[in-house]
KOLGURO-343703 format. One line per 5 residues: number of its first residue (from 1); their letters; for each residue x, y, z of C-alpha. Coordinates in steps of 0.1 Angstrom, whole numbers, plus 5000, padded with zeros to 4 digits. Example, Ala and Ser with C-alpha at 12.3 -4.5 7.8 and 13.67 -1.06 7.14 Angstrom:
# residues 2
1) as) 5123/4955/5078 ~ 5137/4989/5071 .
END
This chain:
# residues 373
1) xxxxx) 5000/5000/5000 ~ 5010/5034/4988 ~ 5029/5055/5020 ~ 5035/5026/5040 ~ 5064/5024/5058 .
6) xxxxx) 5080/4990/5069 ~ 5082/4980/5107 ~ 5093/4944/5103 ~ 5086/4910/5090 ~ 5070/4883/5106 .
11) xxxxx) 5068/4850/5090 ~ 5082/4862/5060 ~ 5049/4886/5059 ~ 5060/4923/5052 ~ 5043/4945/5082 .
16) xxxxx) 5040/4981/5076 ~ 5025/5013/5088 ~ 5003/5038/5069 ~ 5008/5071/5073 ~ 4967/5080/5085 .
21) xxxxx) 4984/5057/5118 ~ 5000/5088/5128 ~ 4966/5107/5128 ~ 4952/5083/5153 ~ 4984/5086/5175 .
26) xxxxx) 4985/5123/5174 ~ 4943/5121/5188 ~ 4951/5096/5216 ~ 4978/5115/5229 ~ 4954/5152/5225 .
31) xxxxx) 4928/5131/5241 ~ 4952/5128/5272 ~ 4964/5160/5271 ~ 4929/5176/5272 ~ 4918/5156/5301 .
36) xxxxx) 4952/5170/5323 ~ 4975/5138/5317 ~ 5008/5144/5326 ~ 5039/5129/5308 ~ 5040/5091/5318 .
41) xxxxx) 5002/5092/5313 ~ 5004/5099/5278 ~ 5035/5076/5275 ~ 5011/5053/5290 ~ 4981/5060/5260 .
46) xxxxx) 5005/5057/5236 ~ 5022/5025/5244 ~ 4982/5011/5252 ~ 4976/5018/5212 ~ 5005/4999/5199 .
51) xxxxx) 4995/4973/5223 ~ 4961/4969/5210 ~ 4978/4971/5170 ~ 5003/4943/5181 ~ 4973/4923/5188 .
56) xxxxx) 4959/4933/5152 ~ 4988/4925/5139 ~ 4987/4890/5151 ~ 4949/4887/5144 ~ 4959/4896/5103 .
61) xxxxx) 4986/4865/5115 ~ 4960/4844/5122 ~ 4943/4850/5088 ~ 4976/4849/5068 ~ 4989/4818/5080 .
66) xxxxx) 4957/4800/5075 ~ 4956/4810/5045 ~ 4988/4800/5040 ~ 4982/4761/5047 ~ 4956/4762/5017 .
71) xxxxx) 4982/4775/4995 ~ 4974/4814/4996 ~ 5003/4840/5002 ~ 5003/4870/5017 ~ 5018/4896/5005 .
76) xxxxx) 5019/4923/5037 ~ 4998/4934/5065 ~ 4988/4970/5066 ~ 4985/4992/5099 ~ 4958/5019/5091 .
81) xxxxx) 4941/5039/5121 ~ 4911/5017/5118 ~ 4926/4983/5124 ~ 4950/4961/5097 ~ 4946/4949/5063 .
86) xxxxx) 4962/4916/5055 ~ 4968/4914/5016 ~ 4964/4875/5005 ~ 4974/4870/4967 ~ 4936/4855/4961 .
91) xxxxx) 4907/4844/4984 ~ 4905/4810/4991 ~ 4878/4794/4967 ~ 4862/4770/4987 ~ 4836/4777/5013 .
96) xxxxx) 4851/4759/5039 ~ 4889/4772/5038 ~ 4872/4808/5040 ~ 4851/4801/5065 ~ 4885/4790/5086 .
101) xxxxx) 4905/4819/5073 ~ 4880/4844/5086 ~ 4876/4829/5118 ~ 4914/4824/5129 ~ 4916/4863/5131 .
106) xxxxx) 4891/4866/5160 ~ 4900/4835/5174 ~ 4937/4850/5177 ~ 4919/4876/5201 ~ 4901/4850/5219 .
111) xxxxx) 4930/4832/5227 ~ 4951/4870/5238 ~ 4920/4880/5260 ~ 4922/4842/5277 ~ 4955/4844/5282 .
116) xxxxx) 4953/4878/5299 ~ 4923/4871/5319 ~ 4942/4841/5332 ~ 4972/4861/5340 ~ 4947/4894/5357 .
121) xxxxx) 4924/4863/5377 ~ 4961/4851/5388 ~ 4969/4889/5402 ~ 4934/4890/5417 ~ 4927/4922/5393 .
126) xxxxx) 4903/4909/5371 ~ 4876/4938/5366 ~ 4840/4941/5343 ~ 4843/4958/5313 ~ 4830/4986/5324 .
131) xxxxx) 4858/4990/5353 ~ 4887/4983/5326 ~ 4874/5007/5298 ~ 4872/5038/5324 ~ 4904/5063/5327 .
136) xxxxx) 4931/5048/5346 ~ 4919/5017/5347 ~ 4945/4990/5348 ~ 4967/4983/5316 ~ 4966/4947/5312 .
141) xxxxx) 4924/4950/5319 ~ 4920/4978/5293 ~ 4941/4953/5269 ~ 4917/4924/5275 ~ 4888/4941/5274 .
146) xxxxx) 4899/4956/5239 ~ 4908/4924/5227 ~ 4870/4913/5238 ~ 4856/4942/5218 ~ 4875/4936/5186 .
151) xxxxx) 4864/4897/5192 ~ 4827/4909/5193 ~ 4832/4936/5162 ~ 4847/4914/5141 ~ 4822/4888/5139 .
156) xxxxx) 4794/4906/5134 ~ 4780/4895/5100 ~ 4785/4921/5078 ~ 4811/4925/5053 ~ 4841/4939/5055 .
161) xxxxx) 4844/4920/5088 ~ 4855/4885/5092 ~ 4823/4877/5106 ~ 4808/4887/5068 ~ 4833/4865/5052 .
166) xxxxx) 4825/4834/5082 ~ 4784/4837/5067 ~ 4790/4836/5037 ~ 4815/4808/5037 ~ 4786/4792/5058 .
171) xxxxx) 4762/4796/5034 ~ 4786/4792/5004 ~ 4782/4752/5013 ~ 4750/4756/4997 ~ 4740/4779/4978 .
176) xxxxx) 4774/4780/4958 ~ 4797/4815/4958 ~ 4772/4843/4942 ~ 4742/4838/4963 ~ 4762/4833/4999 .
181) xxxxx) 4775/4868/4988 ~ 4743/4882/4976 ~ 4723/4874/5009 ~ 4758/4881/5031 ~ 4761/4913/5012 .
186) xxxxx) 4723/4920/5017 ~ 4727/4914/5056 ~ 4756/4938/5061 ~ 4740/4968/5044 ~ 4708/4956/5063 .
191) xxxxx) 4733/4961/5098 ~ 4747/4990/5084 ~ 4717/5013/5084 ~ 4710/5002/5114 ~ 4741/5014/5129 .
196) xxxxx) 4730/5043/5109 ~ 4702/5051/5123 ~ 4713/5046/5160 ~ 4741/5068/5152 ~ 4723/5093/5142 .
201) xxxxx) 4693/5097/5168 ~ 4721/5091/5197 ~ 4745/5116/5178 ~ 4768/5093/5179 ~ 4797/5104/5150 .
206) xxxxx) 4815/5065/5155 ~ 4780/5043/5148 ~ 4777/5064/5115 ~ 4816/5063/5105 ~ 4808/5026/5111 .
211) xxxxx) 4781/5025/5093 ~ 4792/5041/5060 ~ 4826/5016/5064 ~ 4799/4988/5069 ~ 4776/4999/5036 .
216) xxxxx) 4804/5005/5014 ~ 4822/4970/5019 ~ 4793/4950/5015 ~ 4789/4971/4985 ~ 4821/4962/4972 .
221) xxxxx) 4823/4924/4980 ~ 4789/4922/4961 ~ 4805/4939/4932 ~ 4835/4914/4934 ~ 4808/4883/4930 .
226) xxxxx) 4794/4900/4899 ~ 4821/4902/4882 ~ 4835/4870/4895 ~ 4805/4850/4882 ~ 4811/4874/4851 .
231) xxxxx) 4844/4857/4847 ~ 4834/4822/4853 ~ 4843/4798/4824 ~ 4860/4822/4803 ~ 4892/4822/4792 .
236) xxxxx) 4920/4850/4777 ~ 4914/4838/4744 ~ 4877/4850/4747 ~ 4885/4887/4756 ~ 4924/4893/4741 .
241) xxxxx) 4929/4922/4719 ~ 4940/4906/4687 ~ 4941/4938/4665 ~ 4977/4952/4683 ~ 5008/4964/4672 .
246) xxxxx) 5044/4956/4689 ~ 5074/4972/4692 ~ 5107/4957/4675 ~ 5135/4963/4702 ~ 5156/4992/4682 .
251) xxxxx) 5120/5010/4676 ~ 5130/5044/4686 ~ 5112/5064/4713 ~ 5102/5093/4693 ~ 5086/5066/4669 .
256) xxxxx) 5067/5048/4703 ~ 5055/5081/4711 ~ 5043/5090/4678 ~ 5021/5054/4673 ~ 5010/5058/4714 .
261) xxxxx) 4995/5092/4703 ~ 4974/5083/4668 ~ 4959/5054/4683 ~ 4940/5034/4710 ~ 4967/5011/4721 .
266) xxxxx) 4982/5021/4756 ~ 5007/4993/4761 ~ 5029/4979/4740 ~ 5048/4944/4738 ~ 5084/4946/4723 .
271) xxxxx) 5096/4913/4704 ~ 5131/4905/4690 ~ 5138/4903/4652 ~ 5125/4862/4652 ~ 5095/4877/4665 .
276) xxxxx) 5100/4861/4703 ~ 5084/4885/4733 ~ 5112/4905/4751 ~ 5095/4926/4773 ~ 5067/4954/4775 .
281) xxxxx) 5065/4993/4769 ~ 5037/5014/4791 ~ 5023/5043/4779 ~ 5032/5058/4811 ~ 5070/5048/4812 .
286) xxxxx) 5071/5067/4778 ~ 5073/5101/4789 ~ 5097/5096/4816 ~ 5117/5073/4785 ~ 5118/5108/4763 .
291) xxxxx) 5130/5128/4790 ~ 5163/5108/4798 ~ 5173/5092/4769 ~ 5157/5115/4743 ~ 5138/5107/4708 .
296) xxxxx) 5166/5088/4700 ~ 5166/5063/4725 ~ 5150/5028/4722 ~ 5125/5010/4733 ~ 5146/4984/4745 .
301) xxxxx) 5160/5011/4771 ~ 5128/5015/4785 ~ 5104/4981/4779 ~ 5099/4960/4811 ~ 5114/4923/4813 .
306) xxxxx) 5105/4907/4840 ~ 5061/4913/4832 ~ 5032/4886/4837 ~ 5024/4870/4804 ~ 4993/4847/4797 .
311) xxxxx) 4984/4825/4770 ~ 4951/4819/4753 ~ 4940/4791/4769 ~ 4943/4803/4806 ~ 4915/4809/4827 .
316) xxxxx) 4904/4849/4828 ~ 4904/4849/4871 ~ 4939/4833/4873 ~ 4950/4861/4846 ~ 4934/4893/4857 .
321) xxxxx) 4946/4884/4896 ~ 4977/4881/4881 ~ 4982/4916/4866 ~ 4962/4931/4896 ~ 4990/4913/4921 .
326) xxxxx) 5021/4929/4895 ~ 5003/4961/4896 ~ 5003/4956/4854 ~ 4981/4972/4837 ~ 4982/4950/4801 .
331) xxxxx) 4997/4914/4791 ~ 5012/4900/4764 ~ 4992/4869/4753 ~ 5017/4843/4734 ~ 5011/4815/4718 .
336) xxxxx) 5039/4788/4707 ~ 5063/4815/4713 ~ 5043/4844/4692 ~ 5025/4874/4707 ~ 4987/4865/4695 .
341) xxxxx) 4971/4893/4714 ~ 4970/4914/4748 ~ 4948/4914/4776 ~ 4945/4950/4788 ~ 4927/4958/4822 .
346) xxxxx) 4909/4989/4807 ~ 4895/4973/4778 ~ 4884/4944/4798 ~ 4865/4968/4821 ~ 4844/4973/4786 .
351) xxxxx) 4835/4939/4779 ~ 4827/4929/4815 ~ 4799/4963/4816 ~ 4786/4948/4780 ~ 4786/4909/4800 .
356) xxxxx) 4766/4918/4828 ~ 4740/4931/4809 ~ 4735/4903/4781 ~ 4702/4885/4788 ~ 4708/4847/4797 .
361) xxxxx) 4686/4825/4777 ~ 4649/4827/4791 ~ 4651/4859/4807 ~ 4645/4893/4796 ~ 4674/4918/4803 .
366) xxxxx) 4660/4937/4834 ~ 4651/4899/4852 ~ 4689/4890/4844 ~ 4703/4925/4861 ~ 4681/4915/4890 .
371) xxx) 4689/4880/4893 ~ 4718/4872/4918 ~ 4729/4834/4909 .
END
């Protein structure tokens, strides 16, 4: 994630820290300040909130290393102000294996608040909630308690919350992957206007932050499904640009620039003189390309090597997750060593608005927008 800096590694898992994370720093310690903390108090609130994010970081743990058994990577967890974000390369497809990877997250926080109430009914000190969450309260309390709370929030069943992905993992046993995340989808937005409306008559700022955060990812994961089920059963081949043109590798750059501008085409792959791929020019490396080596420079000075490459016959999910993972915004499609065509992320975006609006056999348009398996 863009403005991230790294903290560490754990695993092999990249951890890093957003920027925003400051923000929610810099409130906690006004927060003190305002209510007439001194120094080692607001040491104190400070050392309490990267605490409670170590304990995120090892409930995004819990999810990446479950995934990990099923063969899913991560690629890094995130730190933002409103909790962590661990990256996993794909979601798992089977019901079951996300039902698991949801749930290891919160049961990480089960485990930490056991494990502290233990330690706190050891010391005599275990308090109620309601003792622990008040100012100066003690610091291993306010840690369990927090890990309680995170438990309870993340579980409710409403997406972007593991307790979304845990229903419709439950119901994906069923009624297969589209109409788990219809009716999951369905109950989060139903939860977030709820929170919406409590917010609102208790003037409550949080419940409706919540409840926007709440509305917008269930938005989003229903999205995902659509196009998803969009995808299903087609391949490359099916949506590949065939009408391109490549770049020879001693194409100048003043030439590149010249076909970039009279023409659709934003990415183009570069190919020896036996016609084998070599690598790939962006449109947006071009520029850049001009300014240092000027229009007599090559594309070969500029084109990308090391770039994700498909072939006709692969499956349209595996490829597009592919290019989203490289950050690649195009790929070559070759065929017995030939460039055939090129899968381009923007065009693509074309034909999948034009797929979800094709009638299926048997139903009119409007019934087909409306249906949700």
């Amino acid at each position: 994630m863009r403005w991230s800096w790294r903290v560490g590694s754990v695993s092999g898992i990249r951890v890093q820290v957003h920027w925003t994370f400051l923000i929610l720093i810099g409130w906690v310690v006004l927060q003190d300040v305002s209510r007439g903390a001194d120094v080692p108090g607001v040491i104190r609130g400070v050392v309490l909130v990267a605490a409670v994010f170590a304990c995120v970081v090892l409930h995004e743990l819990g999810h990446a290393l479950t995934a990990r058994r099923y063969g899913i990577a991560t690629r890094d967890i995130t730190l933002l102000p409103i909790g962590g974000v661990a990256r996993l390369e794909r979601m798992p497809e089977k019901p079951m294996e996300e039902l698991w990877v949801a749930a290891m997250g919160p049961a990480v926080n089960v485990a930490i608040a056991g494990a502290l109430a233990v330690v706190l009914m050891l010391m005599g000190n275990l308090t109620s909630a309601t003792t622990a969450l008040s100012p100066g309260a003690g610091f291993l309390s306010q840690l369990l308690w927090i890990n309680v709370i995170l438990v309870v929030f993340n579980l409710l069943p409403a997406f972007p919350m593991d307790g979304g992905r845990i229903l419709r993992g439950l119901l994906g046993t069923r009624l297969g992957f589209a109409r788990a995340t219809a009716i999951a989808a369905s109950v989060g937005q139903l939860m977030a206007m709820v929170f919406g409306f409590l917010g609102l008559i208790g003037g409550n700022p949080f419940l409706i932050f919540i409840a926007i955060f709440v509305y917008l990812g269930a938005q989003a994961e229903s999205r995902h499904a659509q196009a998803r089920e969009a995808l299903r059963d087609l391949r490359v081949g099916d949506v590949m640009v065939t009408e391109l043109r490549v770049f020879l590798d001693g194409t100048l750059l003043s030439d590149a620039a010249a076909m970039l501008a009279v023409g659709s085409q934003r990415d183009f792959p570069v190919v020896d003189a036996g016609g084998r791929l070599t690598g790939l020019v962006l449109s947006r490396d071009l520029g850049t390309a001009l300014r240092t080596y000027g229009p007599d420079g090559t594309v070969r000075q500029v084109a990308r090597r090391d770039v994700v490459v498909a072939a006709p016959q692969d499956p349209l999910h595996d490829a597009l997750l592919r290019l989203r993972l490289a950050g690649q915004p195009a790929a070559p499609v070759v065929e017995h060593g030939t460039v055939v065509g090129l899968l381009a992320v923007e065009q693509f975006g074309e034909f999948l608005m034009v797929r979800r609006r094709e009638p299926r056999p048997g139903r009119s348009g409007l019934a087909d927008l409306l249906a949700t398996d």
